[in-house]
C-alpha positions in Angstrom: 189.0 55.7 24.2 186.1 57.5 26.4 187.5 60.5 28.0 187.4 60.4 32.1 185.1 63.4 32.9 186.1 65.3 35.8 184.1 67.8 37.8 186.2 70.4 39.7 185.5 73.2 42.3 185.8 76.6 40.9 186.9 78.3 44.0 190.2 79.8 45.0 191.2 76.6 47.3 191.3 74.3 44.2 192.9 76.9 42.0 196.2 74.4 42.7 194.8 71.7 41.0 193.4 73.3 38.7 196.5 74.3 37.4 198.2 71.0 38.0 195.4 69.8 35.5 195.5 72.1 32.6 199.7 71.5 32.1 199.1 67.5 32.8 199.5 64.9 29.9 196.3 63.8 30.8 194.7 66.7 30.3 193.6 65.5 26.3 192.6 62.1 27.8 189.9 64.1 30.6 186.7 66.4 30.2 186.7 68.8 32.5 183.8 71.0 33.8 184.1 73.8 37.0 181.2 73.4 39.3 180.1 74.8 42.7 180.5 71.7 45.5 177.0 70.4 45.2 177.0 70.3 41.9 179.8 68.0 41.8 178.8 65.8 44.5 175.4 65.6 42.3 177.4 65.0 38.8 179.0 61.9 40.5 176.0 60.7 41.9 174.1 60.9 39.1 177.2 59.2 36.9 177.9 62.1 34.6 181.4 62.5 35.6 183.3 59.8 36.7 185.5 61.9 39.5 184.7 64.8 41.2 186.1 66.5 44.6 183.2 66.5 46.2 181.9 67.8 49.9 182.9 65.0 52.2 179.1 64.6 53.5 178.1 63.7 50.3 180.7 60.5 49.9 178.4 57.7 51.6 175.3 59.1 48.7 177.3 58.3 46.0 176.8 54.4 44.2 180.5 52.9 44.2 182.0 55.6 45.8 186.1 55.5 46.5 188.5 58.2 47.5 191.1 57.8 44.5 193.9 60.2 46.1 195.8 61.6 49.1 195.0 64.9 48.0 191.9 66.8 49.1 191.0 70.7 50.3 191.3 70.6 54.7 192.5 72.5 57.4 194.0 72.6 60.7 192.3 75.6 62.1 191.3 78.5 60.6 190.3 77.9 57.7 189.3 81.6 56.1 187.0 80.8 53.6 184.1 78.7 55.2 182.4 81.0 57.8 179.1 82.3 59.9 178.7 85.4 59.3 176.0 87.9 61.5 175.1 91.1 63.0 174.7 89.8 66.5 177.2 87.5 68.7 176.6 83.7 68.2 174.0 83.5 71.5 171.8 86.3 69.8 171.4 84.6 66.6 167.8 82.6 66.1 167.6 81.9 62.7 171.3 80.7 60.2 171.2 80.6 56.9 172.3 78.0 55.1 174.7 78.0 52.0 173.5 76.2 49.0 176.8 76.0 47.3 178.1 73.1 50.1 176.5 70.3 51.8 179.0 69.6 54.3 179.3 73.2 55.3 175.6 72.7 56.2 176.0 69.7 58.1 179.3 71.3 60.0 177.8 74.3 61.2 175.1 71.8 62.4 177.0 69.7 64.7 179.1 73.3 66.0 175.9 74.7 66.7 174.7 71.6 68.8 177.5 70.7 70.4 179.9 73.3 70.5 177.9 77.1 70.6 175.0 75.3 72.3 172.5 77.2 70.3 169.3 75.9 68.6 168.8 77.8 65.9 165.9 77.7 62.6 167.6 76.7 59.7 166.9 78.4 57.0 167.9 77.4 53.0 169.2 80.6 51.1 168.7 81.7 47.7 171.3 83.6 45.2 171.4 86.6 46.5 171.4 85.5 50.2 174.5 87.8 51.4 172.9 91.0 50.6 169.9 90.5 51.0 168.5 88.0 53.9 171.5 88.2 56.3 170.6 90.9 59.2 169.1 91.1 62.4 169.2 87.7 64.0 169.5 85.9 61.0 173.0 84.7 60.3 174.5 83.1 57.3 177.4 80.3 56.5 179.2 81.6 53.5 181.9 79.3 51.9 184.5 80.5 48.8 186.0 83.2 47.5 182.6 84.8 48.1 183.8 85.2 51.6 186.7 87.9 50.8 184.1 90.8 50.7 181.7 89.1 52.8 183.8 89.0 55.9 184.0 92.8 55.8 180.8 93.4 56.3 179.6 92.2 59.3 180.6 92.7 62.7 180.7 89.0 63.8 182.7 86.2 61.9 182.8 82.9 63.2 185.2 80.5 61.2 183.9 77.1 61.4 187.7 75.4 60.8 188.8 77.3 64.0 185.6 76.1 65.8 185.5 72.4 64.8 189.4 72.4 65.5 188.7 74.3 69.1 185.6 71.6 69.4 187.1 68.4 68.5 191.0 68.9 68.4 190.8 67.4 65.2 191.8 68.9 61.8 188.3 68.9 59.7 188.5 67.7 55.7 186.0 69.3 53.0 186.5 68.0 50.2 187.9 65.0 48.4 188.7 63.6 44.8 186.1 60.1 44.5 185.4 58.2 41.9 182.3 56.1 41.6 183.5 53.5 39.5 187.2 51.9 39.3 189.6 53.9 37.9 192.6 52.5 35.7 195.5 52.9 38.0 198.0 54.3 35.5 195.5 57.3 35.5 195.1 57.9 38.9 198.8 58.0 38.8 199.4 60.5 36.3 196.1 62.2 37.6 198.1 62.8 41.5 201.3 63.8 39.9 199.2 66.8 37.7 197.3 67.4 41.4 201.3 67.6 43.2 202.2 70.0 40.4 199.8 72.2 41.0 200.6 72.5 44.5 204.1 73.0 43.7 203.5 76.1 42.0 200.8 77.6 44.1 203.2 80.7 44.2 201.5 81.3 39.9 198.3 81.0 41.3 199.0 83.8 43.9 200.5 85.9 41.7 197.1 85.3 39.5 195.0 85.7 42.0 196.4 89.4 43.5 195.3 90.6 40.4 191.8 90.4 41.4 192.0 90.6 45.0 195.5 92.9 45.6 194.9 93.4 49.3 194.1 89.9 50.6 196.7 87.4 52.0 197.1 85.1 49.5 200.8 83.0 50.8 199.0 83.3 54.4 196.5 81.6 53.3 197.7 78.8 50.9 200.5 77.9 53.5 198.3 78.2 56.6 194.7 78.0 56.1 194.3 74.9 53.5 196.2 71.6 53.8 196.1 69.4 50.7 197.2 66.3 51.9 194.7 63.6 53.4 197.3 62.3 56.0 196.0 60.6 59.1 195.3 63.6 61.3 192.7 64.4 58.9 191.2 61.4 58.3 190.4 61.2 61.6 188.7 64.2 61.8 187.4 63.2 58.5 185.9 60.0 60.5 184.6 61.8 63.2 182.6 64.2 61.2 181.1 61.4 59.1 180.1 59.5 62.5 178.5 62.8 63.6 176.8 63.3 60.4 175.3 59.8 60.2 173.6 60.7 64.0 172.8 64.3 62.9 168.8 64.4 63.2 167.3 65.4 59.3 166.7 68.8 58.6 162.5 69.0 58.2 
């Protein structure tokens, strides 16, 4: 039988499921490969991997698409790891950066800038070494991921786009979900959520992994208050509401 290829995020919000995946049953019956969000949106789309949690602005691009679990990475709030970063306040700013690790990051701090900051900035598409190098003056930056630990101490002015969508729209805001593009066999996608739920369960392993590398940063804060991994109703409306925004959002030239 053909294994189910799976693309994963590789950062520290998914670390959950990650784990949930590598002590599943399934785990022999899946191929798994650790991507940056674009690249998994762009592995579904272009059909070599059959699931992926993918940015949520990248759903209605992919042939077939369908959301195959209740579990996704969101917030409710602050969300920590998905951020404007600058060295002037947000009315100063004339030219953001955009990340190219995350679509819908992109098209969030779009819509905040429009409708929330009232700024009209030049948008700008970043390169590798973005952060240290192209970030200053007026020119701000979105950084998403773990990249954001260091980050955040480096500039002066931090604007968390969870917080601001939330303070916006009153809405929780979802980045990310598991999608298929084709049907998936249902005994699967069964075994596949319970592996996703165990995870979860022992995020307290993945903290104590994780302190290793960064000792001073607030790992139980985070995980219990920053990132939510169930796609209830509150966030699919916000979920909805982004996606309506979105499909209005004028293309970037």
């Amino acid at each position: 039988m053909r294994k189910i290829k799976i693309s994963a995020i590789t950062y520290l919000n998914t670390k959950p499921f990650l784990y949930g995946l590598q002590r599943s049953v399934i785990l022999d019956s899946v191929e798994l490969s650790l991507d940056v969000p674009s690249v998994c949106a762009d592995k579904l789309k272009s059909g070599a991997v059959d699931i992926g949690i993918i940015p949520v602005a990248e759903i209605a691009s992919v042939q077939g698409a369908n959301i195959v679990t209740d579990y996704c990475i969101a917030c409710s709030g602050r969300v920590r790891t998905v951020v404007l970063v600058s060295m002037v306040p947000i009315d100063q700013i004339e030219s953001i950066l955009l990340d190219y690790q995350s679509r819908t990051s992109v098209q969030l701090i779009r819509i905040l800038a429009r409708d929330y900051w009232k700024i009209s900035p030049h948008w700008l598409n970043s390169g590798v070494n973005y952060i240290q190098e192209d970030i200053k003056g007026t020119t701000a930056g979105v950084i998403i991921g773990d990249r954001v630990f260091e980050a955040e101490t480096k500039f002066p002015y931090v604007y968390d786009l969870g917080e601001a969508w939330k303070a916006h729209t009153g809405l929780d805001f979802v980045f990310a979900c598991w999608v298929a593009n084709r049907p998936i066999d249902r005994d699967f996608v069964l075994k596949f959520e319970e592996a996703l739920e165990d995870g979860i369960v022992h995020i307290p392993e993945v903290i104590t992994e994780y302190l290793q590398k960064y000792p001073d940063y607030p790992f139980e804060e985070y995980f219990k208050e920053n990132i939510f991994y169930h796609l209830d109703d509150s966030k699919r409306k916000g979920m909805e509401l982004f996606l309506r925004l979105v499909e209005n959002m004028p293309k970037v030239n």
